[in-house]
GUBA-275783 format. One line per 10 residues: number of its first residue (from 1); for each residue x, z, y of N, C-alpha, C. Coordinates in pm, whole numbers, plus 50000, padded with zeros to 5 digits. Layout:
<rs>
NUM> X Z Y X Z Y X Z Y | ...
</rs>
This chain:
<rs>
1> 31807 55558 65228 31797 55455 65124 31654 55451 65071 | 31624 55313 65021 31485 55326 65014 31451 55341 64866 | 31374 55402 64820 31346 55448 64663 31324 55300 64547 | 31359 55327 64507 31361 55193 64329 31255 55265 64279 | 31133 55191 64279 30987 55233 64140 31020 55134 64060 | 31028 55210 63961 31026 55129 63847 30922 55132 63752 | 30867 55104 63629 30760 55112 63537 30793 55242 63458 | 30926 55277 63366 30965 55361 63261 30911 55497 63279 | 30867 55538 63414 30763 55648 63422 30624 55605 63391 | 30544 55547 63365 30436 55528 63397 30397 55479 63274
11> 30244 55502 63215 30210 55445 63089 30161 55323 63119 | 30232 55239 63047 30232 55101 63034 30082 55015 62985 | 29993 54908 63111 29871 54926 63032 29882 54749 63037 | 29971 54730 63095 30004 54556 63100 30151 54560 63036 | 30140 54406 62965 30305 54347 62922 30361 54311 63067 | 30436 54355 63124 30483 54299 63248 30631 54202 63219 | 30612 54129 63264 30721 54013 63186 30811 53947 63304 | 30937 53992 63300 31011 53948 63405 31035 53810 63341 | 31017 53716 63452 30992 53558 63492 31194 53538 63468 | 31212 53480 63409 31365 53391 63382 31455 53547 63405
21> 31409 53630 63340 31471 53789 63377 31365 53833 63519 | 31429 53811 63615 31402 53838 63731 31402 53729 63867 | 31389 53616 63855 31408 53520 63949 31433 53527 64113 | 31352 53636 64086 31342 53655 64292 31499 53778 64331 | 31531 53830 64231 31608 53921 64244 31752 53841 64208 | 31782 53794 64135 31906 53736 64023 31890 53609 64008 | 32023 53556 63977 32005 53444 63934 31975 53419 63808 | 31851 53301 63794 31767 53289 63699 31810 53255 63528 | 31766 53303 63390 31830 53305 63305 31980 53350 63302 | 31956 53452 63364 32117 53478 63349 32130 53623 63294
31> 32237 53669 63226 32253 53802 63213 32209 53874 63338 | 32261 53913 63405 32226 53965 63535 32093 53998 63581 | 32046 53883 63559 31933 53888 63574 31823 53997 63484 | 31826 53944 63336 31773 54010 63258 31825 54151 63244 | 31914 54232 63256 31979 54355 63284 31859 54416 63374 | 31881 54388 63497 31827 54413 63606 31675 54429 63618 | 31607 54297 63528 31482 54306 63460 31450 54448 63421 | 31562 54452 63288 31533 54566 63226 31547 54702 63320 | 31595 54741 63354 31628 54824 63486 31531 54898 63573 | 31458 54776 63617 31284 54784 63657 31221 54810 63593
41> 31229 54804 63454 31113 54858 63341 31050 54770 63298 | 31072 54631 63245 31007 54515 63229 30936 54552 63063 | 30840 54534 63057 30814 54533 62906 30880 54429 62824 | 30880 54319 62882 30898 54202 62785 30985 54121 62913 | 31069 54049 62838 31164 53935 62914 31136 53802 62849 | 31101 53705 62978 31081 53599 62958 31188 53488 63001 | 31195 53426 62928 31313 53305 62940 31277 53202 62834 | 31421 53093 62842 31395 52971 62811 31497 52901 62786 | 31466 52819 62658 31588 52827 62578 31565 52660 62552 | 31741 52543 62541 31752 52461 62506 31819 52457 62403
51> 31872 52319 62391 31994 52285 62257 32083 52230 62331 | 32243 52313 62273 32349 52231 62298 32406 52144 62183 | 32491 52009 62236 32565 51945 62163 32590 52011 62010 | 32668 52129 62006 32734 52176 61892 32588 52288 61829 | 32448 52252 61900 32372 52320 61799 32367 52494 61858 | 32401 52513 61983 32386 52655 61999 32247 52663 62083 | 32152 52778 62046 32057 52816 62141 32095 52866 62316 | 32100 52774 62378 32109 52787 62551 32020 52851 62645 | 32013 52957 62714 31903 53021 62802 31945 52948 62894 | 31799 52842 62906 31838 52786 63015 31689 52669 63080
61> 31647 52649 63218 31494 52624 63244 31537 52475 63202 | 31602 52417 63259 31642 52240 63266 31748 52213 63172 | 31695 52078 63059 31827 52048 62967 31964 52029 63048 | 31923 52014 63154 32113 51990 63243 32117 52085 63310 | 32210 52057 63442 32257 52172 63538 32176 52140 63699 | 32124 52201 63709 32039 52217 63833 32134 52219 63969 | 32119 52109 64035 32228 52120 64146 32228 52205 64245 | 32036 52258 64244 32045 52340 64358 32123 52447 64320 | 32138 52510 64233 32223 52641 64185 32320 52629 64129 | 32403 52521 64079 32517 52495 64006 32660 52470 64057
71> 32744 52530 64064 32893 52469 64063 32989 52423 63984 | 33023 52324 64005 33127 52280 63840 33266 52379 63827 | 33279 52388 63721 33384 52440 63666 33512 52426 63773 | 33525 52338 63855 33644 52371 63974 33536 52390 64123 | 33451 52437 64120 33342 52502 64243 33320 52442 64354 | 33260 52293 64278 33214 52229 64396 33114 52172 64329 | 33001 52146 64404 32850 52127 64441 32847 51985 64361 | 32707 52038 64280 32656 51902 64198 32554 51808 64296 | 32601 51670 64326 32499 51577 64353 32389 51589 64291 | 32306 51591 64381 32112 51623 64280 32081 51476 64194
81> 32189 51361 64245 32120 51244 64210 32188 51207 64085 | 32304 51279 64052 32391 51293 63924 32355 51425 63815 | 32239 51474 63847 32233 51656 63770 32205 51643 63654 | 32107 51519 63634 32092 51489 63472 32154 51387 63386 | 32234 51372 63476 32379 51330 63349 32469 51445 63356 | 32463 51538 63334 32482 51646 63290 32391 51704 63202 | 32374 51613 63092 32291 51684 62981 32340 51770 62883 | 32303 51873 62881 32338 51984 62798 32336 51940 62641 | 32223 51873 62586 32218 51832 62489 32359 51758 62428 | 32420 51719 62525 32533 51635 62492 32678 51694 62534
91> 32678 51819 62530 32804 51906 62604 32762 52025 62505 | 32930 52069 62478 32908 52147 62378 32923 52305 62478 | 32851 52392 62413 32885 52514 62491 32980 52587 62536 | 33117 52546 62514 33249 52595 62568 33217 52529 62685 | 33189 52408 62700 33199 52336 62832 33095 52367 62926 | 32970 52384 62844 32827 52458 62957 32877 52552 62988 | 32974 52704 62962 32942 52800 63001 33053 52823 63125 | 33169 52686 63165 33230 52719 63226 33153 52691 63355 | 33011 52595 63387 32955 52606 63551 32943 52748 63586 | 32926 52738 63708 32859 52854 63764 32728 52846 63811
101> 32651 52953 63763 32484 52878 63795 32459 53045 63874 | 32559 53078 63947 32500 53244 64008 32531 53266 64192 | 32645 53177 64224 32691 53223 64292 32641 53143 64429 | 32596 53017 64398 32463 52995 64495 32396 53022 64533 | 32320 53085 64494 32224 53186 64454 32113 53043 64475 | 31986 53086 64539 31854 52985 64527 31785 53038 64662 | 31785 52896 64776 31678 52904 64900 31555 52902 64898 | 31557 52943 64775 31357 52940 64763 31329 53063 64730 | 31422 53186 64720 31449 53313 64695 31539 53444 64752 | 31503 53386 64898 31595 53468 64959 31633 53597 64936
111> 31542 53654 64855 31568 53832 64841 31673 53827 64683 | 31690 53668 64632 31795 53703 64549 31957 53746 64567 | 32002 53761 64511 32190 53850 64506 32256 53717 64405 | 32369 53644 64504 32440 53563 64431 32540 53638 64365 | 32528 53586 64279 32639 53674 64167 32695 53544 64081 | 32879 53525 64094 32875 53433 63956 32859 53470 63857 | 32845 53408 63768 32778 53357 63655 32746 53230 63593 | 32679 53259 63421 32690 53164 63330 32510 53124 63274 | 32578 53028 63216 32410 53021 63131 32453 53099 62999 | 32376 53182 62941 32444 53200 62838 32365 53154 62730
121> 32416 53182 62576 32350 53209 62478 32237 53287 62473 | 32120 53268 62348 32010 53348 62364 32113 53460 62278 | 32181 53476 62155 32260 53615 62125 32292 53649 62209 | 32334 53593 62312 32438 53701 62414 32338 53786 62504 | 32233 53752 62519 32127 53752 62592 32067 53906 62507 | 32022 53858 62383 31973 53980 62299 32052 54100 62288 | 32182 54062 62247 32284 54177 62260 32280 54226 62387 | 32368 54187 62490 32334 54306 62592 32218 54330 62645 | 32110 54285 62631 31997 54360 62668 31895 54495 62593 | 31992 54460 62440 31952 54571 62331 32065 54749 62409
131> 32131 54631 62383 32235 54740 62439 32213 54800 62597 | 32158 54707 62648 32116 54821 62795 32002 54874 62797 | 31921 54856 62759 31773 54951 62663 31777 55056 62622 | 31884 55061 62532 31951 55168 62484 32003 55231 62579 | 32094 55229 62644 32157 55291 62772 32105 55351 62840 | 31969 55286 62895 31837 55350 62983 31792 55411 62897 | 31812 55414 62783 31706 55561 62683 31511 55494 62727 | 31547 55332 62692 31423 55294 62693 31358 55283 62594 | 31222 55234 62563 31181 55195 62425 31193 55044 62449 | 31224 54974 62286 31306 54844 62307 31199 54715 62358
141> 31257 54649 62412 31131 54527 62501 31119 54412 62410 | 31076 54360 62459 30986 54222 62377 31055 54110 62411 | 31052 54015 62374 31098 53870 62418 30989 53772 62404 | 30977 53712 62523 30873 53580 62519 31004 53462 62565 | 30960 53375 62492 31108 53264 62451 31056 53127 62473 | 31036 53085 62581 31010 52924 62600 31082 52858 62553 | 31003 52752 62478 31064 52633 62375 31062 52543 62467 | 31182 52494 62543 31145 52390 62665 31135 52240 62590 | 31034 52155 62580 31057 52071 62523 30893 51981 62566 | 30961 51846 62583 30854 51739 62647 30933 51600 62507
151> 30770 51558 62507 30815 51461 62407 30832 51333 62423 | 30875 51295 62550 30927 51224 62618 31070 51240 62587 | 31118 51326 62599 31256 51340 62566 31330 51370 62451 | 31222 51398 62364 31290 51409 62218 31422 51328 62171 | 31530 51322 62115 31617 51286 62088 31724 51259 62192 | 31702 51314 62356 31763 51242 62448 31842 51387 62513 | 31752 51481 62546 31749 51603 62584 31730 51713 62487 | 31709 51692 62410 31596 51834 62335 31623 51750 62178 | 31632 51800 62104 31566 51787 61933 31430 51757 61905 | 31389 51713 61820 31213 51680 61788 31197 51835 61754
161> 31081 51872 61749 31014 52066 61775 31069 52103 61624 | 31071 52054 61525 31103 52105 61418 31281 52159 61399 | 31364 52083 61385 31466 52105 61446 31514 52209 61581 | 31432 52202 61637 31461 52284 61763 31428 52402 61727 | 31301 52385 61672 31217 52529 61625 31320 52603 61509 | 31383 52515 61455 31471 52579 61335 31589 52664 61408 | 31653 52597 61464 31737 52691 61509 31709 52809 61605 | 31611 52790 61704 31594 52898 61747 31506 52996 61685 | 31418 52999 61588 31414 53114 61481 31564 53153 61399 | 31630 53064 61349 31741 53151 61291 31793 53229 61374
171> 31863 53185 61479 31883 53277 61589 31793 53431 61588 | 31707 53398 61647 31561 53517 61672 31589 53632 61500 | 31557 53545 61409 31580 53647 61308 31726 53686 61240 | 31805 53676 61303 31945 53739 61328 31985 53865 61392 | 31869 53872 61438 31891 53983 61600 31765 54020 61593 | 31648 54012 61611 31511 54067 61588 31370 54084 61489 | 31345 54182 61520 31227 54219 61412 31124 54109 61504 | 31042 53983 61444 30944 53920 61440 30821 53989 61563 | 30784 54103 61496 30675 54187 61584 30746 54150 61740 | 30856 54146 61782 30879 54158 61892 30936 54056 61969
181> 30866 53954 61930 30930 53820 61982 30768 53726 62001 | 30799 53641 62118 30684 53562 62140 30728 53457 62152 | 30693 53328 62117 30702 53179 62113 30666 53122 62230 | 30665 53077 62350 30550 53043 62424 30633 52805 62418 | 30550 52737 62473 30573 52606 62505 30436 52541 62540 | 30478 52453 62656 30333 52378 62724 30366 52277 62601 | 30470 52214 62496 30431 52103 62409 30393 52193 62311 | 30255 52155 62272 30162 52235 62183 30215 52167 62032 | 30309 52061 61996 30362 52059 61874 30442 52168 61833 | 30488 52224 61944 30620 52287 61887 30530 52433 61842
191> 30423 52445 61908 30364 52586 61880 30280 52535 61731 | 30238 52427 61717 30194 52372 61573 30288 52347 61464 | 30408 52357 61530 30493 52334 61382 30513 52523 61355 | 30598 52625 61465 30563 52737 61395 30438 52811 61356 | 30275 52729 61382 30207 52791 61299 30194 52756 61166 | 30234 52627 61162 30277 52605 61014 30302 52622 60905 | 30477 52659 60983 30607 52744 60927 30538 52865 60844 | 30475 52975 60986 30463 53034 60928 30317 53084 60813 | 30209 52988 60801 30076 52987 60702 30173 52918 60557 | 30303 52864 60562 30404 52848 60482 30449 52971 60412
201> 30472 53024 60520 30577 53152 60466 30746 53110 60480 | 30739 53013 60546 30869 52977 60588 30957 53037 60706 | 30832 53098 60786 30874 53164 60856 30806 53248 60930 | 30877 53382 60942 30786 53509 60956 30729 53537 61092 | 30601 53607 61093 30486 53589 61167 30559 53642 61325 | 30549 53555 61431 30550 53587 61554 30455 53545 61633 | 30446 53623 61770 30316 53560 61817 30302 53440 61891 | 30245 53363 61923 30233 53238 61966 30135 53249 62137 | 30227 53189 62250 30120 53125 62358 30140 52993 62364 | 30009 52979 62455 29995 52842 62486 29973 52843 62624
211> 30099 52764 62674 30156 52717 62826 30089 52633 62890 | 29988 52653 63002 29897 52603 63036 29934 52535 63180 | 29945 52409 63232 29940 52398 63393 29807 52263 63393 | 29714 52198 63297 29662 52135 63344 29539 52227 63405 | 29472 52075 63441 29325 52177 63529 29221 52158 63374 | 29262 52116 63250 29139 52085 63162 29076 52184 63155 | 28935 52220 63062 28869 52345 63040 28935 52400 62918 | 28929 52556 62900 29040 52606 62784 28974 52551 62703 | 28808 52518 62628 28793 52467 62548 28905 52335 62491 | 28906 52223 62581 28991 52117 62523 29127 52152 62514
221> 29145 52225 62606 29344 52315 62545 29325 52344 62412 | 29268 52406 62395 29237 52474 62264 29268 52344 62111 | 29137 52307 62150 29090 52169 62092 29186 52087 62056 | 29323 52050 62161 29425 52015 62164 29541 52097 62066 | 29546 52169 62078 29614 52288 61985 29570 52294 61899 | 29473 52330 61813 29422 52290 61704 29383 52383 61627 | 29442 52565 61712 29417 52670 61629 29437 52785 61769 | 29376 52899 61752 29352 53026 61842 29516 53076 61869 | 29550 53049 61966 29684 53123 62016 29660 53276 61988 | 29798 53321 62000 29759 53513 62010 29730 53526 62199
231> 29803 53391 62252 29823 53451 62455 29768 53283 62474 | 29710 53302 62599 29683 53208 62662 29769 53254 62784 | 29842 53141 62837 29947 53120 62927 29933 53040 63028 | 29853 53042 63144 29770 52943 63236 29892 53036 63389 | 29875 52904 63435 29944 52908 63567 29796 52970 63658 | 29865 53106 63723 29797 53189 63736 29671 53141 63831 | 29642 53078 63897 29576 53018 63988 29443 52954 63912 | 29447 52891 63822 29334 52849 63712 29260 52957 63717 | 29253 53061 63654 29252 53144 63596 29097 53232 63706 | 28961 53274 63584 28881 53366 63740 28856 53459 63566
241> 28780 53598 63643 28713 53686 63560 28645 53612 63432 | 28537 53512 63432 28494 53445 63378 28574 53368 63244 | 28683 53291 63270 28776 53261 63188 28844 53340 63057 | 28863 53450 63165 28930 53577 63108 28856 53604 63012 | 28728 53623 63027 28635 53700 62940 28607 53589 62801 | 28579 53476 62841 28631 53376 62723 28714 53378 62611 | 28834 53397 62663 28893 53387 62599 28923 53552 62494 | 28895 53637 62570 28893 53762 62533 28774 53819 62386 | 28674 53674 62425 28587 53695 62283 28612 53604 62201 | 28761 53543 62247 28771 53528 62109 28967 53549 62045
251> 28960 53666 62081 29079 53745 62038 29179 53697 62135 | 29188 53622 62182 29287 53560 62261 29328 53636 62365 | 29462 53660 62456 29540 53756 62517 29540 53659 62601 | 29562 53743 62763 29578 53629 62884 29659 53720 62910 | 29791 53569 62968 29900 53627 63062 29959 53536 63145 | 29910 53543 63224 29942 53438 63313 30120 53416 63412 | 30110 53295 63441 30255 53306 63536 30204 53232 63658 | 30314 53204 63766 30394 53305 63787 30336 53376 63871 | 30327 53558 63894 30271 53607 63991 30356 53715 64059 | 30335 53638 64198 30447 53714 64290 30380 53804 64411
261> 30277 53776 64417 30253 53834 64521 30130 53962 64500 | 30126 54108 64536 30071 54188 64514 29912 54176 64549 | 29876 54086 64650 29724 54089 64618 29690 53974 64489 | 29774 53900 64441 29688 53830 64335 29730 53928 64184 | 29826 53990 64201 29867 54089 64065 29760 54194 64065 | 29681 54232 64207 29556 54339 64185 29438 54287 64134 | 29379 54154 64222 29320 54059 64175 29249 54047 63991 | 29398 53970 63985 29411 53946 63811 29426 54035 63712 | 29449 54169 63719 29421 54310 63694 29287 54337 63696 | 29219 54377 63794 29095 54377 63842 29043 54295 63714
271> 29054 54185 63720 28954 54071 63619 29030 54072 63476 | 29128 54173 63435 29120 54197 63309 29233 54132 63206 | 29389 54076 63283 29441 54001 63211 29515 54103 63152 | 29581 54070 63027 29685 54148 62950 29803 54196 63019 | 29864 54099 63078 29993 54102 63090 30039 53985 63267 | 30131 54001 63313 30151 53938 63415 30322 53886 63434 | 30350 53746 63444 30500 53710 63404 30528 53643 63572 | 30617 53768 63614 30648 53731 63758 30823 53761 63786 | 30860 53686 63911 30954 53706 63941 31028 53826 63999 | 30897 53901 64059 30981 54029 64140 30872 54113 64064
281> 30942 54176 63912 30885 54317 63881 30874 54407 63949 | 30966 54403 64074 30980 54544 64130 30860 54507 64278 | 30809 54435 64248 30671 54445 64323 30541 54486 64239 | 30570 54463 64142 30446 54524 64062 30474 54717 64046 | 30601 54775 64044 30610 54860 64031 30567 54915 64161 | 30636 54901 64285 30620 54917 64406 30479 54910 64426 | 30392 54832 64371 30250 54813 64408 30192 54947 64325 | 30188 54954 64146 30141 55065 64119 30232 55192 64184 | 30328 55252 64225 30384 55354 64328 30303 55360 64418 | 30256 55284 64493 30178 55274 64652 30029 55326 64574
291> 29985 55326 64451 29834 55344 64397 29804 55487 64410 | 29949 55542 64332 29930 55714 64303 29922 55771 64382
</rs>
C-alpha cells in the first residue's frame, strides 16, 4: 500500500487551502470532500456559498445544479440545456438537498471517488468539520468562504451583496470566532459592503480577498476595490515574483488558485506566495515528503 503524506507533521509555512474541500479527490463542496480535505492536513477550507429560496446559506459553486455532476431526486441525469432552471435561489432546501451531486463523480477529475451525496448547508459543513478536527487531534482550520455573486444576476440567482452578506455572516458568527474566517468574491461590492459593515462595527473584523481572473494590472484591481485587501486572490497563472513583491509592500497576502500541479506549487513558493488553494492537497504534501 502506498503511504498518505499528509501536512499535520510538518510546520506549516503556507495556508494550504483545499479548493471546494478537495475537488480532484471528492466530490466538490461536499461533506466528503471537506472531511477528507481535513484528513490531508489542509490549513484552511475553501468553498462557496449561495442563497436558497427559504434563506438558508448553500455550499455550493453554481446558483443551480450542474448537470455534469447532478442526479435528480429519482436518479436520472440533468439535461445541461435545462440546469439553470433549476435555480436554487428559487427551491427551498428540503428540495436542494434531495439531488445527488456525488455519485457521478466529474470527467475532468478522474482521480476523484464517486460517492452519493448532497449539497449541504454551510452549518452542516462547519459542524462536522469542527468535529473531525477534533477527532484528528488537529489544531482547528480556517475557512475561506466565496460569496458567489455576479451583478448581473442580482435578484434572479443570488440576493443584492448586502442581503447576501447578511446572512452569511449570521451564519459564520453562530459557529465561528471571526479571526478564522475569510471572505473571498471576484464581485468587489460584496467585499465593499463587508468592509463597511465592519469600519461600522456592524460587523466583526474578518479578513477580506480579492478574486482575481482579469489580465488588468493589480494597481487598477485595487483602484477598483477601493481599499487594501488582507489576500490578493489571482488565478495562479497571472501571477510572477515581481507581482508578488508588490503587493507584499504593501501588506497584502498572495494566494493564488487553482494550483494543481507540483512544478507550478514549487515555482510559486519559490517566488514567495502565502498560501496556495488547490484541488489535490495531497500533492502538495506528497511534493514536500519527496523534499525531506
Amino acid at each position: 500500500m502506498l503511504a498518505v503524506h499528509t501536512l499535520a507533521a510538518q510546520t506549516p509555512t503556507l495556508d494550504v487551502q483545499g479548493h471546494r474541500g478537495c475537488r480532484g479527490l471528492m466530490p466538490e463542496n461536499t461533506i466528503p470532500a471537506f472531511l477528507k480535505a481535513l484528513e490531508l492536513g489542509v490549513t484552511t477550507l475553501e468553498l462557496d456559498v449561495v442563497i436558497s429560496a427559504d434563506n438558508q446559506v448553500v455550499v455550493s459553486h453554481e446558483p443551480y445544479f450542474n448537470a455534469a455532476i447532478t442526479l435528480t431526486p429519482g436518479g436520472q441525469p440533468i439535461n445541461k440545456k435545462e440546469q439553470k432552471q433549476l435555480n436554487l435561489y428559487r427551491m427551498a432546501y428540503a428540495d436542494i438537498k434531495q439531488y445527488d451531486v456525488g455519485s457521478l463523480g466529474n470527467p475532468a477529475y478522474p482521480e476523484q471517488q464517486p460517492v452519493k451525496t448532497h449539497k449541504p448547508l454551510l452549518s452542516d459543513v462547519i459542524r462536522e468539520a469542527e468535529a473531525y478536527q477534533k477527532k484528528l487531534g488537529r489544531p482547528a482550520c480556517a475557512y475561506n468562504i466565496e460569496i458567489k455573486s455576479v451583478p448581473s444576476e442580482y435578484g434572479v440567482y443570488q440576493p443584492e451583496p448586502g442581503p447576501f452578506s447578511d446572512l452569511v455572516y449570521a451564519q459564520i458568527m453562530e459557529q465561528l470566532p471571526p479571526e478564522r474566517v475569510i471572505i473571498q468574491s471576484f464581485d468587489f461590492a460584496v467585499l465593499r459592503h463587508w468592509k463597511t459593515r465592519m469600519a461600522e462595527g456592524k460587523y466583526r473584523p474578518v479578513r477580506l480577498a480579492a478574486l482575481v481572473e482579469n489580465t488588468r494590472s493589480i494597481e487598477k484591481n485595487l483602484a477598483e476595490l477601493g481599499f487594501l485587501p488582507d489576500i490578493y486572490s489571482p488565478y495562479f497563472r497571472l501571477l510572477s515574483g515581481r507581482k508578488i513583491n508588490r503587493l507584499h509592500q504593501q501588506g497584502i497576502r498572495v494566494i493564488p488558485w487553482t494550483v494543481n500541479r507540483a512544478e507550478d506549487m514549487n515555482r510559486l513558493i519559490a517566488w514567495g506566495v502565502d498560501g496556495l488553494i488547490t484541488d489535490y492537497p495531497n500533492r502538495y504534501s506528497d511534493m514536500m515528503h519527496d523534499k525531506r
